[in-house]
C-alpha positions in Angstrom: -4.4 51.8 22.0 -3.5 50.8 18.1 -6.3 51.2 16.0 -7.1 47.5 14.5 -6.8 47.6 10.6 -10.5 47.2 8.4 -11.2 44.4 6.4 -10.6 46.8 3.1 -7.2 47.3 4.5 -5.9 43.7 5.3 -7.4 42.6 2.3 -5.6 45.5 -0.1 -2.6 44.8 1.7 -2.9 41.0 0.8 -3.2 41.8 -3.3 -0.5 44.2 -3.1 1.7 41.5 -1.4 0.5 38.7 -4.3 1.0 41.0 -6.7 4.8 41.5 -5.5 5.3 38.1 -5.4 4.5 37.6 -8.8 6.6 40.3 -10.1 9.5 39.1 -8.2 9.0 35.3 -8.7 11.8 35.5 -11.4 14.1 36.8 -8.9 13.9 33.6 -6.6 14.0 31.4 -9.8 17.2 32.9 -11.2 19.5 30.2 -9.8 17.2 27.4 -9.5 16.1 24.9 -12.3 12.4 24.8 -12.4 9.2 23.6 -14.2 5.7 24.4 -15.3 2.5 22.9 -14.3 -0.4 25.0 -15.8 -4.4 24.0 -16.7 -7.5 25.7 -17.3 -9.7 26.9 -14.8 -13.2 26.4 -14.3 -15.4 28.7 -15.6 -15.9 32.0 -13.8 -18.9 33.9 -14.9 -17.9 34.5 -19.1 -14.1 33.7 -17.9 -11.4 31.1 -17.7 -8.4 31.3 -15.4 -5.1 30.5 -16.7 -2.7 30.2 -13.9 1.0 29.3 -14.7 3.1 28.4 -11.6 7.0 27.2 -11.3 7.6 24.3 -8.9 11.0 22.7 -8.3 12.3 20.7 -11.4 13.9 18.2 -9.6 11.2 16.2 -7.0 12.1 17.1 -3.3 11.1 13.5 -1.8 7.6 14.3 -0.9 4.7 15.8 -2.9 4.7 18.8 -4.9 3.9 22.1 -1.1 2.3 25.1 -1.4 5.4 26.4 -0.6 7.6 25.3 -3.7 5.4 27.0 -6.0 5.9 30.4 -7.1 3.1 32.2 -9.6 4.5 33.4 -12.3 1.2 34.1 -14.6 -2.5 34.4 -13.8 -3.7 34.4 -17.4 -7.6 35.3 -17.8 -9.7 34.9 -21.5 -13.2 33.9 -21.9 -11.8 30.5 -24.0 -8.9 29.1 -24.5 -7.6 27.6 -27.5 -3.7 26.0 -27.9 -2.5 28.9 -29.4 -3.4 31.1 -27.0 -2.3 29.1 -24.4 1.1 28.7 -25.9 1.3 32.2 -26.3 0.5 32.9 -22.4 3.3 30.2 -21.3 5.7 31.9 -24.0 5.0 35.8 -22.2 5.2 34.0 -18.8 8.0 32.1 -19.2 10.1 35.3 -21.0 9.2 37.1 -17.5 11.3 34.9 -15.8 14.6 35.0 -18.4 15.1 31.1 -18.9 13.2 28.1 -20.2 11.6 25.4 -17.8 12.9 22.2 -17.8 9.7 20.5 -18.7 5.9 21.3 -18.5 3.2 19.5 -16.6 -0.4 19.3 -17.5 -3.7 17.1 -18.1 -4.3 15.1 -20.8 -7.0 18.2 -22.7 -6.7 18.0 -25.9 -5.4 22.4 -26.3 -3.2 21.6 -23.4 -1.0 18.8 -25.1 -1.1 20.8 -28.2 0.0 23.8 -26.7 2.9 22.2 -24.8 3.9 20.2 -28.6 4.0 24.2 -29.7 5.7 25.6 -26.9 8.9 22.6 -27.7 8.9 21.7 -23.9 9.2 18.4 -22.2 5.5 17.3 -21.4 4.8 15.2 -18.3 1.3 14.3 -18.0 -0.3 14.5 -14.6 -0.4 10.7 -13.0 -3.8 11.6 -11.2 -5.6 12.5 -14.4 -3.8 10.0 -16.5 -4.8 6.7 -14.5 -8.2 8.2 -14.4 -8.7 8.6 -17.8 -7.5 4.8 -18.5 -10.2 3.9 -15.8 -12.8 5.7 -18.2 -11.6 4.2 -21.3 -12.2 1.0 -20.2 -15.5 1.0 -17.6 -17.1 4.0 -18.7 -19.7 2.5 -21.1 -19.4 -1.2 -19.9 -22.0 -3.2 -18.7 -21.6 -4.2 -15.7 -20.3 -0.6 -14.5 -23.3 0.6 -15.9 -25.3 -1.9 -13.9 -23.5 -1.3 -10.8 -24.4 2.9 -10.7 -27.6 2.7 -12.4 -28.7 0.3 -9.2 -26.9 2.7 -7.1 -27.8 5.6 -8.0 -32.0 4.4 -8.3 -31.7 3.2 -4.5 -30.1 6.6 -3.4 -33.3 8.4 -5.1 -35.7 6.2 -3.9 -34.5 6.0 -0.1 -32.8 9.4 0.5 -35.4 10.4 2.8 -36.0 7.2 4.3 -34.8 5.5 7.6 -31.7 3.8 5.5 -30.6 6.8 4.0 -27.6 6.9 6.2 -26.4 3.7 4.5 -26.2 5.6 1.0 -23.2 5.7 -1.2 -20.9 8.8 -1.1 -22.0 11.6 -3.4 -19.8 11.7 -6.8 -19.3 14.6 -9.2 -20.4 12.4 -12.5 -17.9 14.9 -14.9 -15.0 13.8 -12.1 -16.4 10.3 -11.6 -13.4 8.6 -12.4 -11.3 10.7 -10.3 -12.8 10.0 -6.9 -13.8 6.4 -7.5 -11.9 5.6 -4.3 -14.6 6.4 -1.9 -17.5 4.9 -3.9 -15.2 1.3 -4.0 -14.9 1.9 -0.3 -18.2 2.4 0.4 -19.4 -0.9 -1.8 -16.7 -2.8 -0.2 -18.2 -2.0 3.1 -21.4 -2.7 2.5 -20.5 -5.8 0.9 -18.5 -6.9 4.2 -21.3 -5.6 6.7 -24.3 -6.7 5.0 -25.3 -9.8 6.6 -25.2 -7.8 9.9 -27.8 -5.1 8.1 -31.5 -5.3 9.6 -33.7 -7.2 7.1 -35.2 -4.5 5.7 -31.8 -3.1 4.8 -30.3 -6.1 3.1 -34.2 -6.1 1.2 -33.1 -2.0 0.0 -29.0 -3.1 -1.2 -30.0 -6.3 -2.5 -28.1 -5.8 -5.4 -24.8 -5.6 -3.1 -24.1 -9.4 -2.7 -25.2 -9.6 -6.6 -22.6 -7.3 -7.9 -19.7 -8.8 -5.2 -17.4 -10.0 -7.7 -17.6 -7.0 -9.6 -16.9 -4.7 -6.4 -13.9 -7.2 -5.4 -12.4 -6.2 -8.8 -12.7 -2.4 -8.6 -10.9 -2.4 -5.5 -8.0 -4.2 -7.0 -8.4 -1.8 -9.8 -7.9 1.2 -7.4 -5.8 -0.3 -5.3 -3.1 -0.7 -7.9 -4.1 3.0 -9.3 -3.8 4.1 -5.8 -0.4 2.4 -5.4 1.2 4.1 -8.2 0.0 7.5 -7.4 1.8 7.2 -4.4 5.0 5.7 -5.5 5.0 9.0 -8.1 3.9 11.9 -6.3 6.1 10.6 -3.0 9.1 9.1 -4.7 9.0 11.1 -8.0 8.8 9.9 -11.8 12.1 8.2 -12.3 13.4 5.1 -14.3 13.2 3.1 -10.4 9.6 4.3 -9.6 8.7 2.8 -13.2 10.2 -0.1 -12.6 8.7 -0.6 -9.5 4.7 0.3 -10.9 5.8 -1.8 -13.2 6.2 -4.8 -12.0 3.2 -4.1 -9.4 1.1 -3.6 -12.3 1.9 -7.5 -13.6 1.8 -8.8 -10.7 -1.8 -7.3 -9.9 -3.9 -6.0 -12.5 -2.5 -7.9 -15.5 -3.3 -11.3 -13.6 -7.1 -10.4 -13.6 -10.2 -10.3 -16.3 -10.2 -8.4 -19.5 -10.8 -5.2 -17.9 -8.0 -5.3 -16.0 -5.8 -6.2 -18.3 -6.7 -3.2 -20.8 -6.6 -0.9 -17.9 -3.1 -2.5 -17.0 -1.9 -2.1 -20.9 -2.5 1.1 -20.9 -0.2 2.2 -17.7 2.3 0.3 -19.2 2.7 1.7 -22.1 2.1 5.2 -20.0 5.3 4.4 -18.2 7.1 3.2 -21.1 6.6 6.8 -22.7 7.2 8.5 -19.6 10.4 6.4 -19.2 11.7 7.5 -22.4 11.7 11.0 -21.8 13.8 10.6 -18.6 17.8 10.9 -18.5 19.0 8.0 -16.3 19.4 9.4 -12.7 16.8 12.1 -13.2 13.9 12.3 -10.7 10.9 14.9 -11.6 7.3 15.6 -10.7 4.4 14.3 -12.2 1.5 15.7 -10.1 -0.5 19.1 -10.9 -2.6 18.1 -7.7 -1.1 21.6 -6.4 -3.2 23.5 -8.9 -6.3 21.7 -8.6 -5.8 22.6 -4.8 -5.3 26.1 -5.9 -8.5 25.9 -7.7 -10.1 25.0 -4.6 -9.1 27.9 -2.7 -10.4 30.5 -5.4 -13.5 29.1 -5.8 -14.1 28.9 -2.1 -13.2 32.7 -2.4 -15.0 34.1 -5.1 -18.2 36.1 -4.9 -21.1 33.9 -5.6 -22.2 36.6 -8.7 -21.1 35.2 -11.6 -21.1 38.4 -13.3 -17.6 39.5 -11.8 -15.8 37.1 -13.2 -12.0 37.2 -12.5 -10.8 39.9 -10.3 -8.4 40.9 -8.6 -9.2 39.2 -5.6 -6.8 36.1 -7.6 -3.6 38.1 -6.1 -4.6 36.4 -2.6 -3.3 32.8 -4.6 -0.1 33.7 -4.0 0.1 35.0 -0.8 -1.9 31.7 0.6 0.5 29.4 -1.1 3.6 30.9 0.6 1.6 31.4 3.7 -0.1 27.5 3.9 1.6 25.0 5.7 4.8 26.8 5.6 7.4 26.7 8.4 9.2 29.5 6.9 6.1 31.6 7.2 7.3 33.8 10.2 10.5 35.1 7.7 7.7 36.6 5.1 8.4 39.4 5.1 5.2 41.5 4.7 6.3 44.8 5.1 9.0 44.8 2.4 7.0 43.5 -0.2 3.9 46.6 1.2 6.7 49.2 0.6 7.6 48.0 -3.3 4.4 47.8 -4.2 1.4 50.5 -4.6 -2.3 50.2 -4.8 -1.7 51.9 -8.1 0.1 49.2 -9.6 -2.6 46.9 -8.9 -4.9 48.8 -11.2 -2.0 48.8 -14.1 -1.9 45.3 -13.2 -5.7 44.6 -13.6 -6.2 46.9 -16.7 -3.3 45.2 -19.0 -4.5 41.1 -17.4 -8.4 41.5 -16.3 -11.3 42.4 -18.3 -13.7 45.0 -17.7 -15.6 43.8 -14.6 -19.5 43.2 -16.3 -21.0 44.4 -12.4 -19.0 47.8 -12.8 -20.6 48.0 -16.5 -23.9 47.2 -15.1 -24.2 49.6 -12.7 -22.5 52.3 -15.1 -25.2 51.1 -17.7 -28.2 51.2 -15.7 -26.8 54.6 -13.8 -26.8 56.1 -16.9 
């Protein structure tokens, strides 16, 4: 009977495959025009993860896969400033022989810098940009303040009470802006559903009713956002998809309060800057959602000891990106990739990217 493989094994085989991808990335981008979409990691004990992936240049009719993106830097420093960033795309991008056609990224303030540096293209991300007009313009207003300081007093004073199922979704405050969908939804529902709510309910989301009008406009507002999201990330950024948010944009937002209409200024003139950047038949992406995604999967993968920062368990990235939702996955070829790469060069690998892991330095310390 074969001998099943350890856990150690399958997982030193997985690194030594991510690390061959990476190394040969350049290889399947030779013919192809491709482009950048980089951003800064959270925070990972004392370190920040720099990841620099190549998707397809040219938008492929659907959102960005995990399967069109090919690593081509996993960048590590404990900050990050716009020099050094530029200097990680430069070294990245010279691994791979040619220049991408354009770079996508957030709106940070080192991130637009280093792109202005590097002398590429820059397309901001259409999730982060719509957001950050969203903040702009409710983020210290009144009645926005209102509206969550009511919510978030009755979901402290009721969580453990017989309504709690009725509470609002839970929001990350620093992201607030960026998953405002579900919070509009649930306020929306409430709003429809409350006169069927048991007395004592309606007595706990009082201020519901009160703030109706107020709710009835943030769902326009996201509505609209929503809209053009999807017409970008589906259709790609292109002089038609701009026309098109454009004139959705006038015909919604821009017919509506003060709010609305600074909210709807500001994507206008966002697609107007966009637009000018664009040749006339060229259709591109505009979405880093991918490596926000890829975020997701490290961090639900790291060890829960902040002291070992990044290691080399970040090799698995690439092998779970040509592995997830791929229907080419049975033609990857595991055992090629095995055979050109050693455990040996994963150490070389760690020692000239990676620094010193502080729980090996611990232990030596204290052993000592």
């Amino acid at each position: 009977m074969d001998k099943v493989p350890s856990y150690n094994t399958i997982e030193g085989w997985t690194r030594k495959c991510g690390l061959d991808d990476i190394k040969h990335a350049p290889e399947v981008l030779e013919d192809k025009e491709y482009a950048i979409v980089t951003d800064e990691c959270m925070m990972i004990g004392s370190e920040k993860l720099l990841p620099i992936i190549a998707v397809p240049a040219e938008h492929q009719g659907q959102p960005i896969q995990p399967n069109d993106v090919k690593v081509i830097g996993l960048n590590v420093k404990q900050g990050w400033t716009a020099e050094t960033v530029n200097a990680a795309i430069k070294d990245n991008v010279a691994t791979v022989g040619k220049a991408p056609k354009y770079i996508i990224t957030d709106n940070d303030v080192k991130m637009r810098k280093a792109v202005k540096l590097s002398g590429h293209v820059w397309h901001r991300d259409i999730s982060h940009t719509l957001a950050m007009f969203m903040e702009r313009t409710y983020k210290n207003d009144a009645d926005f303040m209102d509206f969550n300081e009511r919510v978030a007093r009755c979901k402290k004073q009721f969580c453990m009470k017989e309504v709690a199922y009725l509470q609002s979704p839970s929001q990350r405050v620093k992201a607030r802006f960026m998953n405002l969908s579900d919070c509009v939804a649930w306020a929306d529902s409430m709003l429809q559903a409350f006169y069927r709510l048991q007395p004592y309910e309606q007595e706990v989301f009082s201020f519901i009713p009160m703030c109706a009008s107020f709710i009835d406009e943030l769902k326009e507002m996201v509505s609209c956002i929503h809209h053009v999201e999807t017409e970008m990330k589906h259709r790609g950024l292109c002089k038609v998809t701009i026309a098109e948010c454009r004139h959705h944009v006038s015909m919604t937002v821009m017919r509506g309060n003060y709010r609305m209409q600074m909210v709807g200024r500001q994507i206008l003139d966002y697609l107007k800057e966009e637009e000018n950047q664009l040749d006339e038949n060229e259709v591109v992406n505009n979405s880093s959602d991918i490596i926000e995604s890829m975020f997701g999967m490290f961090k639900y993968m790291q060890s829960p000891n902040k002291l070992n920062g990044v290691t080399t368990l970040v090799l698995h990235l690439p092998v779970m990106l040509a592995l997830k939702e791929s229907p080419d996955s049975k033609n990857y070829n595991v055992n090629v990739r095995l055979m050109r790469t050693r455990m040996k060069d994963i150490t070389l690998w760690r020692d000239e990217n990676l620094s010193k892991n502080l729980v090996t330095k611990r232990i030596n310390t204290l052993r000592a």
